[in-house]
LUMNU-762520 format. One record per residue (C-alpha): residue in one letter; x, y, z. Coordinates in steps of 0.02 Angstrom, whole numbers. Each point is the difference from the previous one (the first is absolute). Layout:
<atom r="a" xx="X" yy="Y" zz="Z"/>
...
***
This chain:
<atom r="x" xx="-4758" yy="-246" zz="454"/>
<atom r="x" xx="-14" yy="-181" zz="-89"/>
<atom r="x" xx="61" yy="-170" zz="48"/>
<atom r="x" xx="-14" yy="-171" zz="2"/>
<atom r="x" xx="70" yy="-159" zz="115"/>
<atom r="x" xx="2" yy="-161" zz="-1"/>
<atom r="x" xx="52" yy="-19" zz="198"/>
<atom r="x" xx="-131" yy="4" zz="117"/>
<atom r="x" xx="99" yy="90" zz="152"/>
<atom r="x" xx="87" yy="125" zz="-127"/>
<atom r="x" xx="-170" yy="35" zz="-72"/>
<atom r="x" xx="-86" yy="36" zz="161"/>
<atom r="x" xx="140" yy="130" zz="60"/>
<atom r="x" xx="-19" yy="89" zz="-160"/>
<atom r="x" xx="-196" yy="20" zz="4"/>
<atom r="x" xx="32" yy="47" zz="182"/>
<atom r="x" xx="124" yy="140" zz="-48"/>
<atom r="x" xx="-129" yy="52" zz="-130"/>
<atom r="x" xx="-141" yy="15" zz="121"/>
<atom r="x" xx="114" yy="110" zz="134"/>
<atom r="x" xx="50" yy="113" zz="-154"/>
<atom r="x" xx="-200" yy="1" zz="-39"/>
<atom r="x" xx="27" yy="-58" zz="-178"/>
<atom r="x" xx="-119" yy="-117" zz="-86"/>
<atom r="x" xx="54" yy="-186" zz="40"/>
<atom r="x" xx="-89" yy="-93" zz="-138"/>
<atom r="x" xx="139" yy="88" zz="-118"/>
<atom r="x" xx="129" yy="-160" zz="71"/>
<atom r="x" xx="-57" yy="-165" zz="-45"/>
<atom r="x" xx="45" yy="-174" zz="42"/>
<atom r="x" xx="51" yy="-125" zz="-106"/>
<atom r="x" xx="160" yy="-52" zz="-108"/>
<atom r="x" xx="28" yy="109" zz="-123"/>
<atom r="x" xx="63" yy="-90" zz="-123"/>
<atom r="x" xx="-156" yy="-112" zz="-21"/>
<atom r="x" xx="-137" yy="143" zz="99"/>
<atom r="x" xx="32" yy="145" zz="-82"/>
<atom r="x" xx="-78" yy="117" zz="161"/>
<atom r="x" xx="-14" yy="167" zz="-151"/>
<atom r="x" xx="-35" yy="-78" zz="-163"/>
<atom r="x" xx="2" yy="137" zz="-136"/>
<atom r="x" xx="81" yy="132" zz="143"/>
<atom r="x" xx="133" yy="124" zz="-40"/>
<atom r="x" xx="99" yy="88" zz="136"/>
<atom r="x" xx="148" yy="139" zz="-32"/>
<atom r="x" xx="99" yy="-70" zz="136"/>
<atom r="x" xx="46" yy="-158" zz="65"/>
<atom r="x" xx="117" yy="-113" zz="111"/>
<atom r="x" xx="11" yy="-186" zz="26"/>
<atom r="x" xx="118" yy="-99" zz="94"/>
<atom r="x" xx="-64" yy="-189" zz="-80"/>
<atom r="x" xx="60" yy="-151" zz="85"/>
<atom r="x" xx="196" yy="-51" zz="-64"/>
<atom r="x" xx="31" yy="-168" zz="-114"/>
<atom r="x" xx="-171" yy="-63" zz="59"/>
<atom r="x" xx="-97" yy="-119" zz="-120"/>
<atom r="x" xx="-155" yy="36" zz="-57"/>
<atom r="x" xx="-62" yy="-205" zz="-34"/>
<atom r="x" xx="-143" yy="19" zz="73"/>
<atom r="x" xx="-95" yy="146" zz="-102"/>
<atom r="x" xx="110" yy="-84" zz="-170"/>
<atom r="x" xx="-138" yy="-38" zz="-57"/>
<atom r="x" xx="-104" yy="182" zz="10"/>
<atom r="x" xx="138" yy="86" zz="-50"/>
<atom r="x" xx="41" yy="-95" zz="-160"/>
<atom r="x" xx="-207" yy="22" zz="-39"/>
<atom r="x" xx="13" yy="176" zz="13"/>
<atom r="x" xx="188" yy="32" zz="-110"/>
<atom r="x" xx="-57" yy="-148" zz="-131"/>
<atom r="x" xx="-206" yy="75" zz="-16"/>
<atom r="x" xx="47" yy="189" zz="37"/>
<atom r="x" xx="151" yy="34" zz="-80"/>
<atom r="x" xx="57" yy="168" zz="9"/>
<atom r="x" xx="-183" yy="46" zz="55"/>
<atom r="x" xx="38" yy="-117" zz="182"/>
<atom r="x" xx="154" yy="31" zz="78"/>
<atom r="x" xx="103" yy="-122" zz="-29"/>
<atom r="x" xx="28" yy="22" zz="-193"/>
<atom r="x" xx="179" yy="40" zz="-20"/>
<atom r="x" xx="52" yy="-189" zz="66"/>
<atom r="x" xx="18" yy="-91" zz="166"/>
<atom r="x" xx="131" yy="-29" zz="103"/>
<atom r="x" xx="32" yy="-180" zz="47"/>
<atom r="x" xx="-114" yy="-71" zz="137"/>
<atom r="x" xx="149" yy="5" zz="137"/>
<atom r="x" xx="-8" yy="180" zz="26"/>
<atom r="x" xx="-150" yy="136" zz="-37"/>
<atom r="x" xx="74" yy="151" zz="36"/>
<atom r="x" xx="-7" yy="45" zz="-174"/>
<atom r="x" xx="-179" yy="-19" zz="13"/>
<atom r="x" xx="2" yy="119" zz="109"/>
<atom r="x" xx="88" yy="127" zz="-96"/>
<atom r="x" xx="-137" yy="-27" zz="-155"/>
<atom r="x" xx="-147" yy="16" zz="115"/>
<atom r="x" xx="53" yy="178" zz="55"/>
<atom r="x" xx="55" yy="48" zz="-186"/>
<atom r="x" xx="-193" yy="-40" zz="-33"/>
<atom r="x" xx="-39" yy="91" zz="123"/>
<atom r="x" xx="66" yy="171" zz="-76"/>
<atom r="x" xx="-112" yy="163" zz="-51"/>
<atom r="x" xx="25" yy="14" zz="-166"/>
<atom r="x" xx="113" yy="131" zz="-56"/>
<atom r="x" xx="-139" yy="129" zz="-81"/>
<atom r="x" xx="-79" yy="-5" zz="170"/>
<atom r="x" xx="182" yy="61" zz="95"/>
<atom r="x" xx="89" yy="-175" zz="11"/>
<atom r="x" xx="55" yy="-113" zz="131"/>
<atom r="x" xx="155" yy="-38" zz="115"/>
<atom r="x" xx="29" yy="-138" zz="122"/>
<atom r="x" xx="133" yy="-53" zz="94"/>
<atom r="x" xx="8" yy="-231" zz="3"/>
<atom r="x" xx="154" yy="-70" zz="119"/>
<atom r="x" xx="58" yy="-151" zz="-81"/>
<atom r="x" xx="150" yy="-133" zz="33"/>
<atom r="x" xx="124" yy="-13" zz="-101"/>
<atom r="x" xx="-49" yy="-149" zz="-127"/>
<atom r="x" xx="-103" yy="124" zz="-116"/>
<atom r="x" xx="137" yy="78" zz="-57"/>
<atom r="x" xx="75" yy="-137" zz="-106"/>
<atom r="x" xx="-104" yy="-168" zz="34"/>
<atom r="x" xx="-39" yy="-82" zz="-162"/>
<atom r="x" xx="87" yy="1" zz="-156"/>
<atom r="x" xx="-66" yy="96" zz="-194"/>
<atom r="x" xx="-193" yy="-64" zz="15"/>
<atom r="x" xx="-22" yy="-49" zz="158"/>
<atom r="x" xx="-158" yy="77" zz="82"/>
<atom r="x" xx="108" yy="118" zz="124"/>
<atom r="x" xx="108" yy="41" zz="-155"/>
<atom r="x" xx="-167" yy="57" zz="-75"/>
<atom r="x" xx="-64" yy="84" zz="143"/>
<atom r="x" xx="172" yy="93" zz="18"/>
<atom r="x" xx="-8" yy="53" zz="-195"/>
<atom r="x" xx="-195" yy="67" zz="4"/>
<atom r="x" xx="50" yy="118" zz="148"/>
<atom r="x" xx="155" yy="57" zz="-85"/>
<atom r="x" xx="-70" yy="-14" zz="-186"/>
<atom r="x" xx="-132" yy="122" zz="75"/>
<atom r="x" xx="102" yy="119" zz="80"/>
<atom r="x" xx="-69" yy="-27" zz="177"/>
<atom r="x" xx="155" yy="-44" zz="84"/>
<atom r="x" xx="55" yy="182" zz="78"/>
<atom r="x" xx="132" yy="-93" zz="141"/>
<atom r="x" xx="59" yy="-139" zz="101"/>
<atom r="x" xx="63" yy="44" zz="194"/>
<atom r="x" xx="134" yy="-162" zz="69"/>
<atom r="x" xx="-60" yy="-15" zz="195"/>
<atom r="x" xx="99" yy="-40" zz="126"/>
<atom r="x" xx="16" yy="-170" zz="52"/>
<atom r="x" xx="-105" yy="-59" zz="177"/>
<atom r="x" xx="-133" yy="136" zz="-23"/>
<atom r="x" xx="-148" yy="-98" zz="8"/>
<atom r="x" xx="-69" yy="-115" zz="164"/>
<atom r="x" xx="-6" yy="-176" zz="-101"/>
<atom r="x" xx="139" yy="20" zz="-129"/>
<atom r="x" xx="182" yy="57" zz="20"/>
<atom r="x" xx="7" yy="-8" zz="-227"/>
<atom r="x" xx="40" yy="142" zz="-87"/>
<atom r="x" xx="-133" yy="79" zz="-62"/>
<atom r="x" xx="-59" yy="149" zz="-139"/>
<atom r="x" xx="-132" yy="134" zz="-17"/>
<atom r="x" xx="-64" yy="36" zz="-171"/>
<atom r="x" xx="-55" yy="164" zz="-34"/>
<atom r="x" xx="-121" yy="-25" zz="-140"/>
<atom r="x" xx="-92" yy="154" zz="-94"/>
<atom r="x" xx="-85" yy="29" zz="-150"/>
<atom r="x" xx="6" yy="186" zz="13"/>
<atom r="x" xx="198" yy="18" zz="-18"/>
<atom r="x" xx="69" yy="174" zz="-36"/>
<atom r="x" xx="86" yy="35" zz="-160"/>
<atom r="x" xx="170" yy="-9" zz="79"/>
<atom r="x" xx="-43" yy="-159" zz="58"/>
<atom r="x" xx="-80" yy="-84" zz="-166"/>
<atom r="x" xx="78" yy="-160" zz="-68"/>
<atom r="x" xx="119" yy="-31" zz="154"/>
<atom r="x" xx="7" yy="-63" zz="180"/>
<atom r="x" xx="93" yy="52" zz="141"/>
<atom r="x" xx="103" yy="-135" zz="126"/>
<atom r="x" xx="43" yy="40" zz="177"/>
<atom r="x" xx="90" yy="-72" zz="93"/>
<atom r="x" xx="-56" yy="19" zz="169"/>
<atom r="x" xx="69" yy="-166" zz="101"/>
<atom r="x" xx="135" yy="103" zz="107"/>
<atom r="x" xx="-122" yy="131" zz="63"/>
<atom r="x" xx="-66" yy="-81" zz="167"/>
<atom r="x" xx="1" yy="8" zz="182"/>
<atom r="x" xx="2" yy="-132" zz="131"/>
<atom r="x" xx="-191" yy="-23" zz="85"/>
<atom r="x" xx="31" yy="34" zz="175"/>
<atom r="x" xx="-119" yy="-184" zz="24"/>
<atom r="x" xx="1" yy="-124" zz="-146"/>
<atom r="x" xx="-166" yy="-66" zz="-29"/>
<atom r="x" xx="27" yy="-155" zz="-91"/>
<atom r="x" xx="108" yy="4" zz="-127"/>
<atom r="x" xx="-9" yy="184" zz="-24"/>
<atom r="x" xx="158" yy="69" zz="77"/>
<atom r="x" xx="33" yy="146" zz="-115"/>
<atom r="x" xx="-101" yy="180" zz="-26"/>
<atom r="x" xx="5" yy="139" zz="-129"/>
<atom r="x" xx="3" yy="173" zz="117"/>
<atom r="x" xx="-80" yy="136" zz="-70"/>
<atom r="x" xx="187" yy="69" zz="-45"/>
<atom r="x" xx="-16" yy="-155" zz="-114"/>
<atom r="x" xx="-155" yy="31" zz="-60"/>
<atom r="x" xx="38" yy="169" zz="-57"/>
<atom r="x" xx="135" yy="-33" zz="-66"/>
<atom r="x" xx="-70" yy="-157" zz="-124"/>
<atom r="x" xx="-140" yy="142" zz="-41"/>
<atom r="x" xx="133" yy="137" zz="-49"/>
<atom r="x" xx="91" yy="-131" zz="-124"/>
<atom r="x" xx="-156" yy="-48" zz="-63"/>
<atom r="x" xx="-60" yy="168" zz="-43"/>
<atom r="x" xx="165" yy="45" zz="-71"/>
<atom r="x" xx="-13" yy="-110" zz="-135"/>
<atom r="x" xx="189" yy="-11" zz="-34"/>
<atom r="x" xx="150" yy="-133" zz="22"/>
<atom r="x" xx="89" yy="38" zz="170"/>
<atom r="x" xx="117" yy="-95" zz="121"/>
<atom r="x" xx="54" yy="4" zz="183"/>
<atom r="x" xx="160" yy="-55" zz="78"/>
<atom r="x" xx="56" yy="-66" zz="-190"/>
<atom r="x" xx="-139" yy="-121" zz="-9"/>
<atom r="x" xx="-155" yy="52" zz="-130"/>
<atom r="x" xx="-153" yy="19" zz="87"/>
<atom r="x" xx="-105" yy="76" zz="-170"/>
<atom r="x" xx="-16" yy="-85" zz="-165"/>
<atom r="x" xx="-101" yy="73" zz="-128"/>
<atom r="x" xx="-30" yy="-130" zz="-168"/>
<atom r="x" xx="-101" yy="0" zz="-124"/>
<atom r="x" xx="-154" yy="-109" zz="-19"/>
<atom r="x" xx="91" yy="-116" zz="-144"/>
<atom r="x" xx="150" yy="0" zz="107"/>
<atom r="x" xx="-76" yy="-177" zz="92"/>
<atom r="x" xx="-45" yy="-86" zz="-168"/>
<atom r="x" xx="49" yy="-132" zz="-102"/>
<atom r="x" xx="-15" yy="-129" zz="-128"/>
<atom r="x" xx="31" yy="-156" zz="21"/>
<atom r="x" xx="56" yy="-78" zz="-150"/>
<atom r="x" xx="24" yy="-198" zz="-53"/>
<atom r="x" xx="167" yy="-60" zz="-64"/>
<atom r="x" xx="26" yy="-156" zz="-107"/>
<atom r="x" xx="130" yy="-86" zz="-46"/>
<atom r="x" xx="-23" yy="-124" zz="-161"/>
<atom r="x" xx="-47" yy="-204" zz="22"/>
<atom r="x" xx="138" yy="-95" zz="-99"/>
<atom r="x" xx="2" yy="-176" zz="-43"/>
<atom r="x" xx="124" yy="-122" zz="59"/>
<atom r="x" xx="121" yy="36" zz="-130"/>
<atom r="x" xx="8" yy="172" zz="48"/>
<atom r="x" xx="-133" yy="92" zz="-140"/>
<atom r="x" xx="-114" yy="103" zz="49"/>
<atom r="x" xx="-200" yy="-74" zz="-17"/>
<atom r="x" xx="-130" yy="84" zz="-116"/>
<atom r="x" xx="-165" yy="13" zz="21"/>
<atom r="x" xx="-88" yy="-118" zz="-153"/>
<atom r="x" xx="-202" yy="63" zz="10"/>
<atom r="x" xx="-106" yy="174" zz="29"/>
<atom r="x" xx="108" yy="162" zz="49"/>
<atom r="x" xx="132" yy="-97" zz="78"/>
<atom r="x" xx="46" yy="-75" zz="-162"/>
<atom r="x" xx="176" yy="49" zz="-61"/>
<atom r="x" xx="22" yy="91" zz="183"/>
<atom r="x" xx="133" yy="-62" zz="144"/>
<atom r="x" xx="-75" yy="-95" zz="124"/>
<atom r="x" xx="40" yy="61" zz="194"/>
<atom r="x" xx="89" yy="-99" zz="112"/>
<atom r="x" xx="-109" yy="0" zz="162"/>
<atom r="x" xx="128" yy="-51" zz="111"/>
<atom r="x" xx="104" yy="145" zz="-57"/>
<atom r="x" xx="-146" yy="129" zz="12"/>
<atom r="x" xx="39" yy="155" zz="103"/>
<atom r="x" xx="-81" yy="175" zz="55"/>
<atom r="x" xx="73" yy="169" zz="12"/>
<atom r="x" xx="-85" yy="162" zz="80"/>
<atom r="x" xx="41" yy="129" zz="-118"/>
<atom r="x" xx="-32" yy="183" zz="77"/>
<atom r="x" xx="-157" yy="89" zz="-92"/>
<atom r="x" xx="100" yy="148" zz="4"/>
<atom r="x" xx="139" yy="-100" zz="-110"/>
<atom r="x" xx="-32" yy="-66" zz="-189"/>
<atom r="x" xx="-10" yy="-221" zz="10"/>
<atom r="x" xx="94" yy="2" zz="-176"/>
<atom r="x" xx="133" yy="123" zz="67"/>
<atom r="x" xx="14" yy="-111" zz="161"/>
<atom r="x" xx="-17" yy="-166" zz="-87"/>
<atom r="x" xx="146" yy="37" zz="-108"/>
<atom r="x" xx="111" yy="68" zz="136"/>
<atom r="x" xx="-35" yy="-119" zz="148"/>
<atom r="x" xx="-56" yy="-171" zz="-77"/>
<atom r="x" xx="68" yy="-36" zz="-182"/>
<atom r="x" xx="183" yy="27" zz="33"/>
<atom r="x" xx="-43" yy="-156" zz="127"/>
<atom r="x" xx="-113" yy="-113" zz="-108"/>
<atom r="x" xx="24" yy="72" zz="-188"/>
<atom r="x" xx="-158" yy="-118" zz="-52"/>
<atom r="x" xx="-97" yy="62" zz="100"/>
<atom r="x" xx="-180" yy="83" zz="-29"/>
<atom r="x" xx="-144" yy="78" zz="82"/>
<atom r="x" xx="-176" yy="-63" zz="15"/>
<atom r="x" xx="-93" yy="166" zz="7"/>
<atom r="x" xx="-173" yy="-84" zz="18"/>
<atom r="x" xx="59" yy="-58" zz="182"/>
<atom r="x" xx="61" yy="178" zz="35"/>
<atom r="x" xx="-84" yy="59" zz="156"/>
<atom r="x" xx="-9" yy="167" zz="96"/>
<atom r="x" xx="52" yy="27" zz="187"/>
<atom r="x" xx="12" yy="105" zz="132"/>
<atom r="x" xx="92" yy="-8" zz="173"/>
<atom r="x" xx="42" yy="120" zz="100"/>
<atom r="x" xx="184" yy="-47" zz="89"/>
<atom r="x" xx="-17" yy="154" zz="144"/>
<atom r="x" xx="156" yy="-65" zz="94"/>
<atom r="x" xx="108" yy="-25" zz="-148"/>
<atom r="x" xx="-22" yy="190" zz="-30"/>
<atom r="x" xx="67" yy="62" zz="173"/>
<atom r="x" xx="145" yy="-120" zz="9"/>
<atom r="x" xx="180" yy="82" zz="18"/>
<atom r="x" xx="131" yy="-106" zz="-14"/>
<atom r="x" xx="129" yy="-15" zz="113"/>
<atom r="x" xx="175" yy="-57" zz="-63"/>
<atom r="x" xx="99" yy="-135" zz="91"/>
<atom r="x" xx="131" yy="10" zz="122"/>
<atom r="x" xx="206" yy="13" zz="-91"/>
<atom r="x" xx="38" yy="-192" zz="-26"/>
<atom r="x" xx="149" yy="54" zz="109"/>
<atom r="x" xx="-80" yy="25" zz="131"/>
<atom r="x" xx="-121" yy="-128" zz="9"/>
<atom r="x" xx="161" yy="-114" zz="-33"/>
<atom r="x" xx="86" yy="81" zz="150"/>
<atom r="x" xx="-161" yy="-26" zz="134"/>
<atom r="x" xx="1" yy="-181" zz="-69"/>
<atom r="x" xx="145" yy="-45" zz="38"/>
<atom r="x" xx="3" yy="89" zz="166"/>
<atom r="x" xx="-158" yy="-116" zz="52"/>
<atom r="x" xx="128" yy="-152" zz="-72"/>
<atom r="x" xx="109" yy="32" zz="102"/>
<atom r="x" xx="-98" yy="15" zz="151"/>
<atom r="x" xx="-80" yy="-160" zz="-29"/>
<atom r="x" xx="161" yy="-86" zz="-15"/>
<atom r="x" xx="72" yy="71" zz="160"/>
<atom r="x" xx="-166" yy="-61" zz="98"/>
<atom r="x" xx="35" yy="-185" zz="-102"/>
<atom r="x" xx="175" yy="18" zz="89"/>
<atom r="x" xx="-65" yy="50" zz="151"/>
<atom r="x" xx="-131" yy="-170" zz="-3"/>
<atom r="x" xx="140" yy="-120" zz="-34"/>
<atom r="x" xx="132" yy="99" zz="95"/>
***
């Protein structure tokens, strides 16, 4: 057993634990780990971390960068950095370096993360890049939704990544979503904020979808999705619109490769996310021409994203109420307000 901590109390406890289970207590060091790696050049085949949620990491900025600007993809840090406000991502890259390689039997850990590095930061961003290394390299196996008020500090919603560069074959190219947020039971004593428990029922259960490895709902609501890896990719793609002149003609460029050209209109300058699983001429035809018929593309601002909206894939939509009838309990609650008016003035 490995490990490292940065608080002093939490640290103590676990060298403690380590000494009453007679295991070697200079394996857990102390120390932040994002600026103190405690294992430099370590490998592990399992792992867990629970990092600190949307906490910012200002004060080792400047260690970090060093390391992902002087190391590259030889540090940690290479595929991009999330912005300073939150280093959970950080997190998630120090364990991915972390991994045995995968002619030596391979690695998988298990990170729990809130909810912002799903989706935070658009095509380029450094969590958009972080997000597209784990899925460009197929190490993304599945993403488990939490219940709400499960932790003592934080009622947020949170997420366990299951990360793994030893996927089976049935497994290869895709990850798994479950949606585990209605599978809880009330603590008997809320510590803190953490009013909600997954029984071993629960457990079990999560584990038995997991292994399955197939789509699957309960009570009509999805609580399996199964996509593949390109699924949460995109392009983002610049649109522009042509400068014209105040008589209405549209401006040329006069010099260099611009000469002869259309000249964008800045102010009228847009962005679409096209799909990476969808062709940008097919969609650019379809969804923006018919629109703005002069319109172009500028493919050398064409960037790459991915996001990963985990809520948008488990929502079931519920239709509204007949018009009739929420007509008819309107005017039931009109009427009742104007017989208490009567009854004021009476």
């Amino acid at each position: 057993m490995f490990g490292q901590e940065l608080n002093p109390e939490s640290y103590a406890i676990c060298k403690a634990d380590m000494l009453i289970k007679g295991r070697d207590v200079a394996n857990i060091a102390f120390g932040n780990t994002l600026s103190e790696d405690g294992h430099p050049h370590a490998k592990f085949d399992y792992m867990l971390s629970n990092p600190p949620f949307g906490v910012e990491w200002k004060k080792v900025e400047k260690a970090v960068r060093d390391e992902h600007e002087k190391q590259g993809y030889n540090g940690r840090f290479g595929p991009g950095l999330p912005r300073v406000s939150d280093g959970s991502m950080l997190f998630l890259l120090h364990l991915i370096s972390k991994m045995r390689p995968v002619n030596e039997g391979g690695s998988r850990f298990g990170i729990v993360l809130n909810g912002s590095p799903l989706f935070t930061g658009g095509a380029g961003s450094g969590e958009s890049e972080i997000r597209r290394y784990v899925l460009e390299n197929d190490l993304l196996e599945a993403i488990v939704g939490l219940p709400t008020d499960m932790f003592y500090n934080t009622g947020i919603a949170t997420y366990v990544w299951i990360v793994s560069n030893r996927k089976p074959a049935h497994r290869k190219g895709k990850v798994q979503l479950i949606d585990a947020s209605g599978m809880w039971q009330k603590m008997r004593k809320s510590p803190g904020s953490k009013r909600k428990e997954l029984s071993d029922a629960h457990i079990d259960e999560i584990t038995r979808i997991f292994g399955q490895f197939v789509e699957a709902e309960a009570d009509g609501k999805p609580t399996s999705r199964i996509f593949y890896n390109a699924d949460f990719g995109y392009r983002t793609i610049t649109v522009e619109r042509p400068l014209r002149d105040e008589a209405g003609k549209i401006v040329l460029g006069e010099r260099g490769k611009q000469k002869g050209k259309a000249q964008p209109d800045s102010s009228l300058r847009d962005t679409e996310n096209v799909p990476l699983t969808e062709d940008v001429e097919a969609y650019f035809r379809r969804e923006v021409l018919p629109h703005a018929p002069d319109a172009w593309i500028d493919h050398e601002k064409t960037k790459v994203g991915y996001e990963i909206p985990f809520n948008r894939h488990f929502y079931v939509f519920k239709p509204p109420r007949p018009l009739a009838e929420i007509d008819t309990e309107l005017k039931q609650v009109t009427d009742r307000i104007v017989e208490m008016i009567r009854g004021l003035s009476a």
